[in-house]
C-alpha positions as a LaTeX table, in Angstrom:
\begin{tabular}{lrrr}
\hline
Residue & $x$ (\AA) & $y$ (\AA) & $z$ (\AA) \\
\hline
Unk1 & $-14.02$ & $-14.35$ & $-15.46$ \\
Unk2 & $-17.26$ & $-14.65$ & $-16.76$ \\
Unk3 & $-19.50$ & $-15.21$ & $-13.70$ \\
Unk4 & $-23.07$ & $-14.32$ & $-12.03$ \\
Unk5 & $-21.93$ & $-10.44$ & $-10.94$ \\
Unk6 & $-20.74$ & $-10.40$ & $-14.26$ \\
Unk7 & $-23.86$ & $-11.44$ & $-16.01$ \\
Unk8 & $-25.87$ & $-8.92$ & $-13.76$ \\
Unk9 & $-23.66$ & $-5.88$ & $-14.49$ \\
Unk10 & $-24.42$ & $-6.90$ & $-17.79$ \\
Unk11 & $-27.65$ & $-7.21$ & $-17.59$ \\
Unk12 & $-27.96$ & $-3.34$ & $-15.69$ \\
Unk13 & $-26.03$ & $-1.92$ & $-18.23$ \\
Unk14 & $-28.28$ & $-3.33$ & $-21.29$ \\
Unk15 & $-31.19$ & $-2.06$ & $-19.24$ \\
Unk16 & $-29.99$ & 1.54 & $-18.82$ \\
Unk17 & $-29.34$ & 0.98 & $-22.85$ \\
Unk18 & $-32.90$ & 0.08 & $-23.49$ \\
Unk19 & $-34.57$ & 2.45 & $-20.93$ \\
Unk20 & $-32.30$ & 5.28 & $-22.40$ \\
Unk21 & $-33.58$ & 4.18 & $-26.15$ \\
Unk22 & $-36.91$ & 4.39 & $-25.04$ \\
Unk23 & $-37.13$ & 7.60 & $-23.17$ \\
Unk24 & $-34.79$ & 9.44 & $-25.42$ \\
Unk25 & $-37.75$ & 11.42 & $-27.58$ \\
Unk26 & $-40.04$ & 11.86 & $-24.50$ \\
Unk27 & $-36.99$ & 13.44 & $-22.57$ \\
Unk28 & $-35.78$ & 15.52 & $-25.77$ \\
Unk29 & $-39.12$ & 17.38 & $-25.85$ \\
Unk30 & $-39.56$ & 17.54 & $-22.26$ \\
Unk31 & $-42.54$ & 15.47 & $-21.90$ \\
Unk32 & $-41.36$ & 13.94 & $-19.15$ \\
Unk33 & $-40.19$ & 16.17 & $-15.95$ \\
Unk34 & $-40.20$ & 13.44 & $-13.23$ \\
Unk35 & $-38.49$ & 10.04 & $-12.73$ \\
Unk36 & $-41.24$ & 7.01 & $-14.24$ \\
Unk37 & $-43.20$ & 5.19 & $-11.48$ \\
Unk38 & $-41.53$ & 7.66 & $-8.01$ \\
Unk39 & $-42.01$ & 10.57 & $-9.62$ \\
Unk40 & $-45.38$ & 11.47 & $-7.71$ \\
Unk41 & $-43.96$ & 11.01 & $-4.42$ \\
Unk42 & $-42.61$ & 14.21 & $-2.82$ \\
Unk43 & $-40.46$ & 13.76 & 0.39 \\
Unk44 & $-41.51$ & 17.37 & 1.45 \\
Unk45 & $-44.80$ & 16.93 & 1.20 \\
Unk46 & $-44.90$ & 13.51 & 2.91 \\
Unk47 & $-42.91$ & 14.51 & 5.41 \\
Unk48 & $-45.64$ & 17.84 & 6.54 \\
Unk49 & $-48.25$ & 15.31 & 6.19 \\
Unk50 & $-47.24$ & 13.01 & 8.44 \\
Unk51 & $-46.24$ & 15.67 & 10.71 \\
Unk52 & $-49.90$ & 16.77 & 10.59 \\
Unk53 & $-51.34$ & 13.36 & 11.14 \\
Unk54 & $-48.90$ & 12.66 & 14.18 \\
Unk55 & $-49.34$ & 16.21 & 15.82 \\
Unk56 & $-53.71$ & 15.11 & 15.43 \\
Unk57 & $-53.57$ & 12.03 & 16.51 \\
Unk58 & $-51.11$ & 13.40 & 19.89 \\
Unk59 & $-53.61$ & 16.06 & 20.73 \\
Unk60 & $-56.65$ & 14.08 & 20.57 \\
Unk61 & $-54.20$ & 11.05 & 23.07 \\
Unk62 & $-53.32$ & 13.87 & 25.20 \\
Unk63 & $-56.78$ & 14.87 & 25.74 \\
Unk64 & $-58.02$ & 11.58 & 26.36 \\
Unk65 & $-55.49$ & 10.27 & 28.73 \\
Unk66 & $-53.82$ & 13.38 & 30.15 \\
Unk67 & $-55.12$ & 16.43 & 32.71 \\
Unk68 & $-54.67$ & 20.03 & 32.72 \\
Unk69 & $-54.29$ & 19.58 & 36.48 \\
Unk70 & $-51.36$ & 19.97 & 38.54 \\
Unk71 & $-51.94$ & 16.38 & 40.74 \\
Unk72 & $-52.98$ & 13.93 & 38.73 \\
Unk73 & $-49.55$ & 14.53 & 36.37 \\
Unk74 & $-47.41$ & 14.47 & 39.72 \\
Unk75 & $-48.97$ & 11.32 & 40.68 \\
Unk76 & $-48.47$ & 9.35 & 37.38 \\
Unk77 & $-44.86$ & 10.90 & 37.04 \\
Unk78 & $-44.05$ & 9.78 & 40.64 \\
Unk79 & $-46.01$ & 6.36 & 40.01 \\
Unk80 & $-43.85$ & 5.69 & 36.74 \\
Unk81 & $-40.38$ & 6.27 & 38.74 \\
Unk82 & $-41.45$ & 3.86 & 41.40 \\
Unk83 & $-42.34$ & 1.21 & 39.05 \\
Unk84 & $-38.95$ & 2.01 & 37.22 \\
Unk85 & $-37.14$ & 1.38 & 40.14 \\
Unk86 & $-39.28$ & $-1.53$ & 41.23 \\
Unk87 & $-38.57$ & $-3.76$ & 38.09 \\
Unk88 & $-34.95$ & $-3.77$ & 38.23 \\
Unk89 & $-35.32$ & $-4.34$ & 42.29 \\
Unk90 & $-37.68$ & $-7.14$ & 41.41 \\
Unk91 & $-35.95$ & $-9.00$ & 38.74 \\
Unk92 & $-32.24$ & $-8.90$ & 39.79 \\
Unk93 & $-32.67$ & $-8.50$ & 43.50 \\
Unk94 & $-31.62$ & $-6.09$ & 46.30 \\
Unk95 & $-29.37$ & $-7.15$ & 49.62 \\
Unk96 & $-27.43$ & $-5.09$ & 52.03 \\
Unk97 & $-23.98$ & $-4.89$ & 51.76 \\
Unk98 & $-21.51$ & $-5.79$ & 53.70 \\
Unk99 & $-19.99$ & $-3.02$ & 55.32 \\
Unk100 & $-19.82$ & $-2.77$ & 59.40 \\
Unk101 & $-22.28$ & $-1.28$ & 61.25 \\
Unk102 & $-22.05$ & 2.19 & 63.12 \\
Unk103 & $-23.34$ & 1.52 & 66.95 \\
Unk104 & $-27.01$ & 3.53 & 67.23 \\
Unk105 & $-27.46$ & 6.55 & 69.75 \\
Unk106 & $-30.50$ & 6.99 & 71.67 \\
Unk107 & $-30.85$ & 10.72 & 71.49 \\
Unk108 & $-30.08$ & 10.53 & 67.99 \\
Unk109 & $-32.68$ & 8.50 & 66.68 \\
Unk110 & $-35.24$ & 10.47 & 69.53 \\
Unk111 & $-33.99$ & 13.29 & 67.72 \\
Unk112 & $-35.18$ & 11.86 & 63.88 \\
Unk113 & $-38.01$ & 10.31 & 65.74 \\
Unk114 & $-39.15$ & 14.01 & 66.66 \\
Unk115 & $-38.68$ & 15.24 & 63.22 \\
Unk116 & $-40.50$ & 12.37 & 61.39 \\
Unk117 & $-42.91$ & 13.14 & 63.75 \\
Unk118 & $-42.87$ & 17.10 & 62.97 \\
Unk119 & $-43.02$ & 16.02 & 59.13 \\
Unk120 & $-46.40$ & 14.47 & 59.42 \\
Unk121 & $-47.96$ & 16.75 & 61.67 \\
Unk122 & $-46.68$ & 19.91 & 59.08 \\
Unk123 & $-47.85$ & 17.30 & 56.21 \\
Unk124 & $-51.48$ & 17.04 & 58.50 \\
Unk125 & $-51.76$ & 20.57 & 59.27 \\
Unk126 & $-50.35$ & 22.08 & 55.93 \\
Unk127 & $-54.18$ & 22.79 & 54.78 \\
Unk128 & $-55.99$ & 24.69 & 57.56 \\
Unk129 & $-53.58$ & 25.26 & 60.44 \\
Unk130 & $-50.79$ & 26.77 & 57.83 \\
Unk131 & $-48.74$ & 28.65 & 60.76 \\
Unk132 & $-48.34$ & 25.63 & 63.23 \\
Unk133 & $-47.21$ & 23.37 & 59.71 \\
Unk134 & $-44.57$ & 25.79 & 59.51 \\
Unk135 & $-43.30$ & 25.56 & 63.00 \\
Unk136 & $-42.71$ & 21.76 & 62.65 \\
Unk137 & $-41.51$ & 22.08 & 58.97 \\
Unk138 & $-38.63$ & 24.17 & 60.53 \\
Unk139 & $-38.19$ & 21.88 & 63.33 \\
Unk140 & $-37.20$ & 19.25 & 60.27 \\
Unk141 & $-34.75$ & 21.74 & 59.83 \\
Unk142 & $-33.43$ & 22.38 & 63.13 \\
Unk143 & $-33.23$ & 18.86 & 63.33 \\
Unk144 & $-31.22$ & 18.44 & 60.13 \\
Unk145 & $-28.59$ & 21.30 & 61.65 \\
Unk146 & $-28.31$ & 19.05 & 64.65 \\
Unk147 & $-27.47$ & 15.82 & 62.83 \\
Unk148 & $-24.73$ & 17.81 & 60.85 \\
Unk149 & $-23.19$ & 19.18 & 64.25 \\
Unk150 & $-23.52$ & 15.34 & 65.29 \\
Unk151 & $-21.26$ & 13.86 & 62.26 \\
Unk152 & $-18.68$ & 16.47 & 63.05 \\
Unk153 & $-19.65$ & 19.07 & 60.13 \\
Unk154 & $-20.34$ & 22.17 & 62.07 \\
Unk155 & $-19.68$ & 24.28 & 58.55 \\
Unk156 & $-23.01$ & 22.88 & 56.52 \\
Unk157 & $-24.95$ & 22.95 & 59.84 \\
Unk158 & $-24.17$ & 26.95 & 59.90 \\
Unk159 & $-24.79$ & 26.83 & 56.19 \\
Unk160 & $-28.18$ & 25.07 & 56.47 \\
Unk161 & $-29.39$ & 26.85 & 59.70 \\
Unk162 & $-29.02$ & 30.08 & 57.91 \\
Unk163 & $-30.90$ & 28.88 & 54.99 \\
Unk164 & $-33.66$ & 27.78 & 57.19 \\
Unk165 & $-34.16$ & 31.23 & 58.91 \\
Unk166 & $-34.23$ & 32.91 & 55.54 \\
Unk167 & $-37.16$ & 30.50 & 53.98 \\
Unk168 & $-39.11$ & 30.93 & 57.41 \\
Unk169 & $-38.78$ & 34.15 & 57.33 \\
Unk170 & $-39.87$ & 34.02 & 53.39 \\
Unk171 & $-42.84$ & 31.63 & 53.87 \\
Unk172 & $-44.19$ & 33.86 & 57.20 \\
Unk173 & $-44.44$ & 37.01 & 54.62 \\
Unk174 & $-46.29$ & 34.75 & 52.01 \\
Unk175 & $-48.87$ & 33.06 & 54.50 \\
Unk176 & $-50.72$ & 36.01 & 54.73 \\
Unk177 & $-51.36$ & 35.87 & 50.56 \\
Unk178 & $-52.62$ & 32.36 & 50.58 \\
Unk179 & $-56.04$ & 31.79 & 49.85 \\
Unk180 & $-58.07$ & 31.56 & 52.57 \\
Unk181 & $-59.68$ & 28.21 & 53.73 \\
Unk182 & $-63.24$ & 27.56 & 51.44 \\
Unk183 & $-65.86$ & 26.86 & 54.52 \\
Unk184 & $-68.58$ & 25.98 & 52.32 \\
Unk185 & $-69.54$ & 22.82 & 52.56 \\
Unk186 & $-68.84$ & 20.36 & 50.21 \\
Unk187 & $-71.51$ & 17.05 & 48.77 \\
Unk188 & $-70.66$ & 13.82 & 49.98 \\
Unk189 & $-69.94$ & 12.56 & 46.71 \\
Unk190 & $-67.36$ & 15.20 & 46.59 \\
Unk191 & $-65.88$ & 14.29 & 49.91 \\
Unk192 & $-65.56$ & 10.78 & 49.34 \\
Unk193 & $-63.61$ & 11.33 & 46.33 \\
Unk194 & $-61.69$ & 13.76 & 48.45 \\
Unk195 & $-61.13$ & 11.19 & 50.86 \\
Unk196 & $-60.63$ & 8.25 & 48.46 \\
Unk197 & $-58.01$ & 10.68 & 46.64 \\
Unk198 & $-56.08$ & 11.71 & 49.98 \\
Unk199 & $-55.79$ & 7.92 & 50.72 \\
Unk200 & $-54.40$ & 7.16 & 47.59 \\
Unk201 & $-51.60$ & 9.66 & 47.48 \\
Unk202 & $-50.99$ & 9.14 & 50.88 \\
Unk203 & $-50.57$ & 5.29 & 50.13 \\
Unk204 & $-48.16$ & 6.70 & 47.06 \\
Unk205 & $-46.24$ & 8.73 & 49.36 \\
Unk206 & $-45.35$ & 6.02 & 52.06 \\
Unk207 & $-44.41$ & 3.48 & 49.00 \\
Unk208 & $-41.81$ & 6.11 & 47.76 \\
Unk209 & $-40.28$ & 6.84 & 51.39 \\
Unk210 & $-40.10$ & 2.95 & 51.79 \\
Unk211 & $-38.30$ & 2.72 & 48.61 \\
Unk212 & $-36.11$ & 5.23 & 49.10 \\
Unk213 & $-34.93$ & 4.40 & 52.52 \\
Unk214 & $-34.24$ & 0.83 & 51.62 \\
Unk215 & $-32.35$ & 1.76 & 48.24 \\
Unk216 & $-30.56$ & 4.33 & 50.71 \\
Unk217 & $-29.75$ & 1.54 & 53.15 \\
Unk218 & $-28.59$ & $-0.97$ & 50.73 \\
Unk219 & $-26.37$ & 1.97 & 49.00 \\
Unk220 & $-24.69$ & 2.79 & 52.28 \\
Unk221 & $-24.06$ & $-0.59$ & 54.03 \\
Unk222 & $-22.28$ & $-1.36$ & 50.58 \\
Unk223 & $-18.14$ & $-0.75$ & 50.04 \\
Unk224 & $-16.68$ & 1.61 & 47.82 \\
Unk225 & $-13.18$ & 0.47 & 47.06 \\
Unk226 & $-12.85$ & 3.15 & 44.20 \\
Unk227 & $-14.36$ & 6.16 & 45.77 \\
Unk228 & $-12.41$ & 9.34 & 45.03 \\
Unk229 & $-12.60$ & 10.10 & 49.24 \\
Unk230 & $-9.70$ & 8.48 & 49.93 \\
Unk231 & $-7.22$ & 10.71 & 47.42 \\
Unk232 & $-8.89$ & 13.79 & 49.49 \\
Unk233 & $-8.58$ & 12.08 & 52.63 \\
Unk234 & $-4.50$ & 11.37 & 52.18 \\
Unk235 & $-3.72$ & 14.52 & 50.77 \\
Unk236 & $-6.07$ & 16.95 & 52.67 \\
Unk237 & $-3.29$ & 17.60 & 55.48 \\
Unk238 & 0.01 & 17.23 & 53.81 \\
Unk239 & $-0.77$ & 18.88 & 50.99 \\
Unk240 & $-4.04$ & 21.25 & 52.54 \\
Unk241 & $-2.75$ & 21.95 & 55.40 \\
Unk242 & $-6.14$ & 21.27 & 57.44 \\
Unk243 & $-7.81$ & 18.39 & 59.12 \\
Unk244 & $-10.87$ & 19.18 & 58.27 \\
Unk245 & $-11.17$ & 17.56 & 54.76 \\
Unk246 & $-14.38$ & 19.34 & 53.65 \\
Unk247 & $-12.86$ & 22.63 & 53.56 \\
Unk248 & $-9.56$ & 21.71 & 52.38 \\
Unk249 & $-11.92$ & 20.81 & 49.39 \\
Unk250 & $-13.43$ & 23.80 & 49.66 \\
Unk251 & $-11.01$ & 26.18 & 49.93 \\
Unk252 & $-7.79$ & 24.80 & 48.35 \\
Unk253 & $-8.75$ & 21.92 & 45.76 \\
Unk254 & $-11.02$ & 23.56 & 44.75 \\
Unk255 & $-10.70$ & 27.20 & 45.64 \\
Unk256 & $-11.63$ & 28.65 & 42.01 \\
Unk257 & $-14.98$ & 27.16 & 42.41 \\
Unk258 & $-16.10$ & 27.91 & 45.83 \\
Unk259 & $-14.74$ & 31.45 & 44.91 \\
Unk260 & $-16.92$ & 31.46 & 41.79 \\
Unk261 & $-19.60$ & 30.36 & 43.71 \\
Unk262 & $-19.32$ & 33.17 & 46.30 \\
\hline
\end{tabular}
């Protein structure tokens, strides 16, 4: 029926008409090469030129907010990920879970209380005393062996003692090409900003453990109903063979990929 899409279709069609009517000599003599009123724009060459003016105006940001050196870049980047994981923590809130308790062990937590320990000293010492920072570093190490013998997983604490001896070993025939300690002596201006610096990261550094042990924390006091442990956990011995459900894993679910692996 006669209605408005009607009337505009109309309407298009008896402007094509016109337009056509008018155009019709121009376009017959090729006067005119390019559609009326778009036919200056070029998509190509808009397209370069704004790739020019973006790829400017990023160089001269970058040099006006960003460093060529190695620290400042790790601190923002490590500065941005705890205020990621701050926001969420802040806005929707963070409890422990419910799960029960596992009683605490004396010589276990003197044992991580000797390798937190260890872990500052070798953080502490790292700069001028490089050989004793190594010593503790591999006491971390020793320590971690020892917690995997505790929870029954004498396999990953062979695994990771032998990878321990191998990067002392490594890092004992690289101390010697380390540059050797600068004994001049520095302005005070240049130490305080030394000092203000160290504080800083060091501030940066405790914030991020905190974090991380309390998102740890409220991770593993929490249940997990669908956790994929229990189908290895049911199956590892009748269908295994073993007790020992990390290398039934290993070795017979998934016995392609450890073999690849080797």
């Amino acid at each position: 029926g006669w209605n408005l899409p009607m009337v505009m279709s109309l309407a298009a069609m008896a402007g094509g008409i016109i337009l056509y009517l008018l155009l019709r000599k121009p376009l017959k003599h090729e006067r005119i090469t390019a559609p009326p009123l778009v036919g200056r724009l070029n998509g190509k060459r808009f397209f370069e030129r704004s790739q020019v003016v973006m790829m400017h105006w990023a160089r001269r940001f970058e040099r006006k907010v960003s460093t060529r050196r190695l620290q400042p870049q790790l601190f923002l980047l490590v500065l941005a990920a705890v205020l990621g994981g701050f926001i969420p923590m802040y806005f929707s809130g963070l409890t422990w879970g419910d799960r029960p308790k596992i009683p605490g062990s004396g010589v276990f937590v003197t044992l991580w209380l000797i390798a937190i320990a260890c872990a500052i000293g070798a953080a502490w010492q790292g700069k001028y005393h490089r050989l004793a920072a190594l010593v503790m570093v591999s006491v971390c190490g020793l320590m971690t062996c020892i917690t995997f013998v505790w929870f029954s997983a004498p396999d990953l604490a062979l695994t990771q003692l032998v990878v321990e001896v191998v990067t002392t070993v490594l890092i004992l025939l690289g101390l010697r090409w380390l540059p050797r300690r600068n004994e001049d002596v520095a302005p005070l201006s240049a130490r305080l900003r030394a000092r203000t610096r160290r504080i800083r990261d060091f501030g940066l550094a405790v914030l991020v453990g905190l974090g991380m042990a309390i998102l740890s924390y409220a991770m593993l006091t929490r249940q997990t109903p669908n956790a994929i442990s229990s189908f290895y956990l049911s199956r590892a011995l009748p269908q295994g063979g073993g007790t020992n459900v990390v290398n039934v894993m290993l070795v017979d679910f998934r016995g392609f990929d450890t073999f690849c692996e080797l």
